[in-house]
C-alpha positions as CSV (number, residue, x, y, z in Angstrom):
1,X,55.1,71.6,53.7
2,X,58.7,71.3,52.8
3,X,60.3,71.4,49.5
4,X,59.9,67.6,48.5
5,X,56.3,68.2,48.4
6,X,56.3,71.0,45.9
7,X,55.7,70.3,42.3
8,X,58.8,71.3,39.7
9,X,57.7,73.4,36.5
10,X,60.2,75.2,34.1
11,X,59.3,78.8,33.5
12,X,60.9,82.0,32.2
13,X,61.1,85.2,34.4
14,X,59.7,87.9,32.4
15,X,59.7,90.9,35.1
16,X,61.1,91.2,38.4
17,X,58.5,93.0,41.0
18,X,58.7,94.8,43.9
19,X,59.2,93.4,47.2
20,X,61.4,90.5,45.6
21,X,58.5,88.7,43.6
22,X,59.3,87.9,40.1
23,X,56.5,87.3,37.3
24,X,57.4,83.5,35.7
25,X,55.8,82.8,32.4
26,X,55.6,78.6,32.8
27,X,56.5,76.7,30.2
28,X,52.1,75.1,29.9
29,X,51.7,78.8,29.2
30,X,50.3,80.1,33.2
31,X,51.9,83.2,34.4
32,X,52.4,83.1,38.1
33,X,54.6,85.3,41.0
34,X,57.1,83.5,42.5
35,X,60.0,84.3,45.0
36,X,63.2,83.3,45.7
37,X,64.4,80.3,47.4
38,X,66.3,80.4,50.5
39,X,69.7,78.8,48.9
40,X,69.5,81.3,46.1
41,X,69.1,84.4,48.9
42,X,72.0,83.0,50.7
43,X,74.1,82.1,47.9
44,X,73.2,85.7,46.2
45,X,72.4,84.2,43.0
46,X,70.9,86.8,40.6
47,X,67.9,86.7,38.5
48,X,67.3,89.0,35.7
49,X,64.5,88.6,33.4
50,X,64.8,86.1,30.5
51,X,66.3,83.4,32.8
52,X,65.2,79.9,32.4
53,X,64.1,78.8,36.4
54,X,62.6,75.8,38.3
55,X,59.7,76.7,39.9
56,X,58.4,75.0,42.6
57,X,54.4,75.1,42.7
58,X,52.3,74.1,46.0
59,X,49.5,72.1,45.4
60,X,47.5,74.8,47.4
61,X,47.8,77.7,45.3
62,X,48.9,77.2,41.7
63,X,49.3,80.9,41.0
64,X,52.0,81.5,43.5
65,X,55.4,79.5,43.3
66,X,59.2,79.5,45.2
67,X,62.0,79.4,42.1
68,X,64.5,76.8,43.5
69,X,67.2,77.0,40.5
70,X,68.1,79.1,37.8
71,X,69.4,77.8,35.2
72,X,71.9,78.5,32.5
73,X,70.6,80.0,28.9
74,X,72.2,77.1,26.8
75,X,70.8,74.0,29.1
C-alpha cells in the first residue's frame, strides 16, 4: 500500500511514546498511535507535543496511523 492510498486526517500530538510512536488526538475526536514518516526521519524534523500533524490513516487499521507533515502552529 503506498502513501496515495492512505487517508489524510489533522490531529494534534499530545505525547510522544517510546520506541518513536507518538499519541495523536484527531481532530473527529479518536486518539490513535502514529509514527513518523520516512521524509520527516530523513529530514530530522522534530515533533514535540502540541504540534498540529497530518496523519495518514490506512483503511486497515484506523487506530494506527504514519504522520506525513507537521505543520506550523499559526496555519
Amino acid at each position: 500500500m503506498g502513501r496515495d492510498d492512505l487517508a489524510r486526517v489533522d490531529g494534534v500530538v499530545t505525547a510522544v511514546l517510546g520506541g518513536g510512536n507518538y499519541s495523536i488526538d484527531l481532530s473527529n475526536g479518536h486518539q490513535i498511535t502514529a509514527r513518523l514518516s520516512g521524509r520527516l526521519r530523513k529530514f530530522h524534523i522534530k515533533v514535540i507535543p502540541g504540534d498540529p500533524v497530518t496523519v495518514g490513516l490506512s483503511p486497515y487499521d484506523l487506530t494506527h496511523g504514519l504522520i506525513m507533515t507537521r505543520r506550523r502552529l499559526g496555519q
